[in-house]
ZAFI-811334 format. One line per 4 residues: number of its first residue (from 1); for each residue x negated, y negated, z negated of C-alpha. Coordinates in Angstrom, 1 decimal, decimal comma. Each point is the difference from the previous one (the first is absolute). Layout:
REM ZAFI-811334
NUM> X/Y/Z; ...
//
This chain:
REM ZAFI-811334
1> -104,0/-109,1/-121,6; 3,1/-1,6/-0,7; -1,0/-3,6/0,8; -3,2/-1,5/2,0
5> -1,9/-1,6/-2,6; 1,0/3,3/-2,9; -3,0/0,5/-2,1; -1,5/-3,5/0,7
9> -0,8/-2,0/-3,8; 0,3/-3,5/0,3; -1,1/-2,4/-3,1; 2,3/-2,9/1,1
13> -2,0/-3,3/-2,2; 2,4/-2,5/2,2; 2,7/-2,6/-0,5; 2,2/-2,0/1,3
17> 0,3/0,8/3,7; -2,6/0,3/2,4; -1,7/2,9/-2,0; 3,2/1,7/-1,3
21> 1,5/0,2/3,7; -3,1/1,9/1,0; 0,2/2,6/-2,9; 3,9/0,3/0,5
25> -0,5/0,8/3,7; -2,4/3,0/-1,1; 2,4/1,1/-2,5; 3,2/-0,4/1,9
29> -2,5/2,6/2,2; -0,6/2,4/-3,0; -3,1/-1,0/-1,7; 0,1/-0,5/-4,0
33> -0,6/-3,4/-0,6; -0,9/-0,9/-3,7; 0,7/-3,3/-0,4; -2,4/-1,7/-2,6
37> 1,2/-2,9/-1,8; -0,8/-2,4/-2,7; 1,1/1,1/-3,4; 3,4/-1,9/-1,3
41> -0,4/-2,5/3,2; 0,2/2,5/2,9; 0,0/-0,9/3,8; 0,7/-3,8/0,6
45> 2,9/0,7/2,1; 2,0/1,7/-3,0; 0,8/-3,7/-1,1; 1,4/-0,8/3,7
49> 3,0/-0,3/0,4; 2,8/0,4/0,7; 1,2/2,7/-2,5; 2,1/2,7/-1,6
53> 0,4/0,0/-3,0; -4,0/-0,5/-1,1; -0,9/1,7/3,0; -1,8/-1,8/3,1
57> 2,0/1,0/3,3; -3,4/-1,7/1,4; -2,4/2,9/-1,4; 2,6/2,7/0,1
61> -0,2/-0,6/3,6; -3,7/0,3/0,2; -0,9/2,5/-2,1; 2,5/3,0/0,3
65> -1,7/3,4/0,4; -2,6/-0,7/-2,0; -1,3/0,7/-4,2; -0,6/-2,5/-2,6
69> -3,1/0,1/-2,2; -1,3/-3,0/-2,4; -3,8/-0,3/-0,5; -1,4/-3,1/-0,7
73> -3,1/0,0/1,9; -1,7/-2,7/-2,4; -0,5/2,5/-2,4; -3,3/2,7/0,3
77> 1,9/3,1/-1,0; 3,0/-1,5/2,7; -2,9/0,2/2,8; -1,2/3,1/-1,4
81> 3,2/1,4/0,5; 0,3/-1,1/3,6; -2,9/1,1/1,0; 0,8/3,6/-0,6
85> 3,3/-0,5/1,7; -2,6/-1,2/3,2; -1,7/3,5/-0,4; 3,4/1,3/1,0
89> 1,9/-2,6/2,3; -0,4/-0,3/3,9; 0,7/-3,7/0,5; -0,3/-2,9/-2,9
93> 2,1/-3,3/1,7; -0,9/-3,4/-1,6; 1,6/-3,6/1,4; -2,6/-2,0/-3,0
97> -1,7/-3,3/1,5; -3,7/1,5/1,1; -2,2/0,8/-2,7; 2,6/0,4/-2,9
101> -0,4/4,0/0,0; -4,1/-0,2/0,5; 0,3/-2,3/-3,5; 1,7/2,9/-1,2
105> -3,3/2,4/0,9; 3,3/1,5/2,0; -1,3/-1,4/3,5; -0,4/2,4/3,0
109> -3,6/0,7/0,0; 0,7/1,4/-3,6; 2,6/2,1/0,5; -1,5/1,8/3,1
113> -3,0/1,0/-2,2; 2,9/1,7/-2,4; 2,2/1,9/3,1; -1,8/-0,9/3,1
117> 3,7/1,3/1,7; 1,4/-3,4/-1,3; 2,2/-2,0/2,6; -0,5/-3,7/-1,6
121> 2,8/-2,3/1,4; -0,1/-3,4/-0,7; 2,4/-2,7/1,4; -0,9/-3,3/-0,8
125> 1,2/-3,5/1,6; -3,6/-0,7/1,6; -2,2/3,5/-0,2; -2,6/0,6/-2,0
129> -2,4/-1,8/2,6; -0,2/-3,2/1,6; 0,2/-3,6/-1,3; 3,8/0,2/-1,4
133> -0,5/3,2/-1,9; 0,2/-0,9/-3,2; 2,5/-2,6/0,1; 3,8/0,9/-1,0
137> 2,6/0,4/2,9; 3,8/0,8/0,0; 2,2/0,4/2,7; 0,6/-3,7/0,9
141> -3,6/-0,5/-0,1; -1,0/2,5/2,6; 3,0/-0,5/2,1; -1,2/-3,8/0,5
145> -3,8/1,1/0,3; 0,8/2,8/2,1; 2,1/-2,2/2,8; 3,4/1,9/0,1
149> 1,6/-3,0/-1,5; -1,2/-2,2/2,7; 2,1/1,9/2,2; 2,7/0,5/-1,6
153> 3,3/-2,9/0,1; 2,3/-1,7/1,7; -1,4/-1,8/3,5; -1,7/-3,2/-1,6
157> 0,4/0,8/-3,1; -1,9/0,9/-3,2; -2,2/3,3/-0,2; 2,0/1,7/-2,0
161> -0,5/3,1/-2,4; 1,2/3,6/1,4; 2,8/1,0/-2,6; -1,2/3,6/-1,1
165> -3,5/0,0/-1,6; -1,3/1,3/3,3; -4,1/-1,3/-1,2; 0,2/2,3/-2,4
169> 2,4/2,9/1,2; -2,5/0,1/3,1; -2,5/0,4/-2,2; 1,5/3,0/-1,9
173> 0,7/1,7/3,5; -3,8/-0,4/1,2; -1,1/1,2/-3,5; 1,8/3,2/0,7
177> -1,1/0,6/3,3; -3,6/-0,4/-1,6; 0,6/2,4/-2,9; 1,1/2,2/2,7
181> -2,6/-0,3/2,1; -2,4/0,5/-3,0; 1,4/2,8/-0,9; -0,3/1,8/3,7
185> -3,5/-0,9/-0,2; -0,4/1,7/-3,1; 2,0/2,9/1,1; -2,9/0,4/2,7
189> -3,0/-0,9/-1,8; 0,8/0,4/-3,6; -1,2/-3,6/-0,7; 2,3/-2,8/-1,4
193> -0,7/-3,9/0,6; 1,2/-2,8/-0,5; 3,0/-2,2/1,5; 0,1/-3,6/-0,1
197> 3,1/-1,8/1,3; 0,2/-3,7/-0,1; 3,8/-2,1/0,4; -1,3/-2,3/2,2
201> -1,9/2,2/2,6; 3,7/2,0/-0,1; 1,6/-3,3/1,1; -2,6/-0,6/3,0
205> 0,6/3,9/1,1; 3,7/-0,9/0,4; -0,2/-3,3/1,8; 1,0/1,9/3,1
209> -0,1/-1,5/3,0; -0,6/-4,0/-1,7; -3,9/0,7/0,2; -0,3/1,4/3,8
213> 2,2/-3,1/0,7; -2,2/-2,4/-1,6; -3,2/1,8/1,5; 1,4/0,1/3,3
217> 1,5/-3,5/0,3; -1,7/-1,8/-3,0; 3,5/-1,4/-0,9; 0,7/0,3/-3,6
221> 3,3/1,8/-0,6; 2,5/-1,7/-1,7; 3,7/1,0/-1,9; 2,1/0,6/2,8
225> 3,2/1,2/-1,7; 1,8/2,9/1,0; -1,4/0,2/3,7; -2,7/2,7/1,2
229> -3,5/-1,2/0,5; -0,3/2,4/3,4; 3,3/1,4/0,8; 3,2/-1,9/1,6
233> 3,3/0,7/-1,0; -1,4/1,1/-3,8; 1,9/-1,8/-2,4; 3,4/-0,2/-2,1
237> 3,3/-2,0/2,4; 3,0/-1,4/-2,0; 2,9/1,9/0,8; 3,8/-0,7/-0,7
241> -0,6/1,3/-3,5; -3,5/-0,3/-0,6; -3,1/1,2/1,3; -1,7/2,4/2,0
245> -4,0/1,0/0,2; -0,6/0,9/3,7; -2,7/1,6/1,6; -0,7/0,6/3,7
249> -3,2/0,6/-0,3; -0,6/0,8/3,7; 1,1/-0,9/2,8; 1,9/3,2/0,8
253> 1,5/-0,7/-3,2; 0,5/-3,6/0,8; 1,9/1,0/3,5; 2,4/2,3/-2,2
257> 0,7/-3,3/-2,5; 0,5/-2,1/2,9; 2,8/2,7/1,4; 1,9/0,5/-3,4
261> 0,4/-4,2/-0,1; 1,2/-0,3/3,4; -3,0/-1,8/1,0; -1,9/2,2/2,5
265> -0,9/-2,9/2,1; -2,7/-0,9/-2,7; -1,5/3,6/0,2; -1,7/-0,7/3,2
269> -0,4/-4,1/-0,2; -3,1/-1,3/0,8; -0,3/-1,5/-3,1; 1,3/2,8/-1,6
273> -1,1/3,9/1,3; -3,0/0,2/-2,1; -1,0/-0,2/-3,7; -2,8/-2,2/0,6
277> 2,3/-2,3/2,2; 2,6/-0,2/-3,2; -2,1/-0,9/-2,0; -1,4/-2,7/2,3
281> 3,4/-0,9/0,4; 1,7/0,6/-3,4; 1,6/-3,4/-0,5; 1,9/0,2/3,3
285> 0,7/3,6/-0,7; 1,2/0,3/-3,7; 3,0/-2,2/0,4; 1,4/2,0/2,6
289> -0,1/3,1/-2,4; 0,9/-1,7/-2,9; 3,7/-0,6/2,0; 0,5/3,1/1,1
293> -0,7/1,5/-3,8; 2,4/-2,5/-1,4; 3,0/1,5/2,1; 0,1/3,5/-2,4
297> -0,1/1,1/-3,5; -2,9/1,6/-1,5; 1,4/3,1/-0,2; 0,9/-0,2/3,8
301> -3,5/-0,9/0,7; -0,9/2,7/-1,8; 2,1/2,6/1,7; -0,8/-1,4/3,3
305> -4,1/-0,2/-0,4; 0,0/3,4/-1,4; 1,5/1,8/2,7; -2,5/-1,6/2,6
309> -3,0/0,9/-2,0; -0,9/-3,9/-0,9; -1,1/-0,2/-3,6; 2,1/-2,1/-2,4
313> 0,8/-0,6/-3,7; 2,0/-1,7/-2,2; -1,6/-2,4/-2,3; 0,9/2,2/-3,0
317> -0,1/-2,1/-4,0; -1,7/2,5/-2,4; 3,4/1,5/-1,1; 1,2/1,5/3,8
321> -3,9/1,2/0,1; 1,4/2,0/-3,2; 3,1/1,5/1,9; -1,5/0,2/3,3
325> 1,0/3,7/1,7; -3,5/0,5/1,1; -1,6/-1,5/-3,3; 2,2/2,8/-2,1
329> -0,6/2,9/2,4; -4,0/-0,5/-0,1; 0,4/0,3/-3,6; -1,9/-3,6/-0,3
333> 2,5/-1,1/-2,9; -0,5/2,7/-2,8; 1,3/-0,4/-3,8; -1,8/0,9/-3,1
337> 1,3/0,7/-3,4; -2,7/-1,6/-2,3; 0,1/1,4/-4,1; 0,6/-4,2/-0,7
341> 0,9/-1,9/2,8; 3,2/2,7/1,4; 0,2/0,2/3,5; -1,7/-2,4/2,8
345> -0,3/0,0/3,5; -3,1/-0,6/1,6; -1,7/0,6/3,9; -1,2/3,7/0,7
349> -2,9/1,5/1,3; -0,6/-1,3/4,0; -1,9/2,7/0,8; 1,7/3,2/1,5
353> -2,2/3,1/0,0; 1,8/3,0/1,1; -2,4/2,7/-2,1; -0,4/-1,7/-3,0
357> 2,7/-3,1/-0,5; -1,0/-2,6/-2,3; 2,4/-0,6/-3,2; 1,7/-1,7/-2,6
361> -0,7/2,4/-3,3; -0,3/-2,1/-3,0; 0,9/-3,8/-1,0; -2,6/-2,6/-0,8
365> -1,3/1,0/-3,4; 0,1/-1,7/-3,5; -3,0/-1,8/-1,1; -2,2/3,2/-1,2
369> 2,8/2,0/0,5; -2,6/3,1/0,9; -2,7/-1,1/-2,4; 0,1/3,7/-1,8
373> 0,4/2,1/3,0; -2,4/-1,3/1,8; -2,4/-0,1/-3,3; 1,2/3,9/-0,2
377> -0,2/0,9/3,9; -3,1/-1,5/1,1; -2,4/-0,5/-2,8; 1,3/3,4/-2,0
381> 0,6/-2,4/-3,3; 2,3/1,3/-2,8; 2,8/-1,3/-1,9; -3,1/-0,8/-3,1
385> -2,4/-1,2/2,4; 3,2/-2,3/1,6; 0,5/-1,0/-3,4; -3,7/-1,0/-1,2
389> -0,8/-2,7/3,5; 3,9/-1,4/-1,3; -1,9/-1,5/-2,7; -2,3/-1,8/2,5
393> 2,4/-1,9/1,2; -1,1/0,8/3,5; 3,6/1,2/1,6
//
């Protein structure tokens, strides 16, 4: 085996994000993902912009790695057709609203009876149980509902929404780890099953620490800007030139800070020598960093924290993330030549594995780019047979 996930079959029925993240985190791992679309219309997030040429960057982001195949489902030979493909894939992903695909006669419970090895994924805004499951959700939605944007702003100010779509690119990330973990089960027992992921449960999951604190001291977190719920010094400090994120987060860590700024009296200060005592006192304390930052460059700061050990960063815009040393040498900005679009830089694969590394082997495809060779490869058609479901209308 070249790569993890090599000889996996994925039938990829997402769009947009949510859905396609998942799939493109099995394929960036080796699986085949066929990616189903509507005929002429395609994934929703072909029309996002912002584009080359005709291209979406948006999709072409989402959906590298992976083949295009058209099928409209509507149709009884269409569903015919995908349920032989079922007799021969490991996973099928849907992101639908709950009940769309049992509408179909495409739901789970039928399409364990036709390979009881299925892995059925579905990612949905609510689940498919519970009072909210049928109704429609996108990322705003759930991250309101789910109380990240409650915590999330400047002190005092509005909740505010986080900038990346992190409702559903959570989702995506626990749909994988379910997939996964369906497919080790299956490994074992020979027995697929089905995995339900909903957008708002991923937003509880990654409320951190906002829910202990609630449960603990029954106050209700609020936006509290850049500064650490728990941990004192853990926040960005203007410099002469800009800013710095610093991070002491212990008080070993905290004594080394308080050396580097030529204030070691505050190390051991009464107010001072603990985390829980900064915190306590974090209005009398901040200050008294936030002078000695001021005094130094951010690249100073940076030389200076680094070779004590404290953890720091610059507050980088999008384009230094691009030309960051450590961004480049991880290989987390790679470029693609698409047939259309040219070349287009996107992020990488995050995950290192030393036996079999993840890739980057083929750009986002056209819409039913594959329609043929995947007709051909899985389902044995000919060129006449090809020809004969054209007339259909069903690709």
């Amino acid at each position: 085996m070249n790569q993890a996930l090599e000889g996996i079959k994925v039938l990829d029925l997402t769009r947009v994000l949510a859905g396609p993240y998942a799939t493109m985190i099995l394929a960036d791992l080796g699986a085949d993902v066929i990616k189903i679309e509507m005929p002429n219309i395609g994934d929703d997030s072909r029309q996002f912009g912002p584009f080359v040429g005709e291209e979406s960057a948006y999709f072409m982001s989402l959906n590298r790695n992976k083949r295009s195949i058209t099928l409209n489902l509507k149709s009884e030979t269409a569903k015919g057709l995908f349920v032989e493909m079922i007799k021969e894939a490991d996973v099928v992903v849907e992101n639908f609203r709950p009940g769309t695909m049992e509408k179909l006669g495409l739901g789970y419970d039928e399409l364990k009876k036709i390979n009881p090895r299925i892995i059925y994924a579905a990612s949905s805004g609510f689940g498919h149980t519970g009072p909210y499951s049928k109704r429609a959700a996108y990322d705003g939605v759930v991250q309101a509902m789910g109380g990240i944007m409650s915590i999330t702003g400047e002190k005092n100010g509005k909740p505010t929404r986080v900038g990346p779509s992190i409702g559903d690119i959570a989702a995506g990330m626990f749909t994988s780890i379910g997939i996964l973990a369906a497919l080790q089960y299956r490994n074992v027992t020979g027995v697929g099953q089905k995995v339900d992921v909903a957008m708002l449960d991923c937003q509880v999951a990654i409320l951190e620490n906002a829910i202990s604190r609630y449960v603990v001291t029954g106050e209700i977190p609020n936006p509290a800007g850049n500064r650490h719920s728990s941990i004192v010094p853990f926040e960005p400090f203007e410099t002469v030139d800009g800013e710095i994120m610093i991070a002491a987060g212990n008080d070993t860590l905290w004594t080394k800070l308080c050396e580097v700024m030529e204030r070691s009296d505050l190390a051991d200060h009464e107010y001072f020598k603990t985390n829980l005592l900064r915190n306590t006192n974090y209005d009398i304390l901040r200050p008294m960093i936030a002078e000695a930052i001021k005094t130094k460059t951010t690249y100073e700061w940076q030389e200076i924290l680094d070779r004590v050990g404290v953890p720091n960063g610059p507050i980088n815009t999008v384009d230094k993330v691009l030309q960051d040393p450590q961004v480049i040498a991880r290989e987390m900005i790679v470029e693609i030549e698409h047939p259309v679009a040219g070349k287009l830089k996107m992020p990488g694969v995050p995950v290192k594995l030393s036996e079999t590394p993840g890739s980057i082997r083929r750009p986002a495809p056209l819409l039913g780019q594959h329609t043929e060779e995947i007709l051909k490869e899985i389902l044995g058609f000919t060129n006449e047979k090809i020809d004969e479901l054209m007339k259909e209308n069903i690709f």
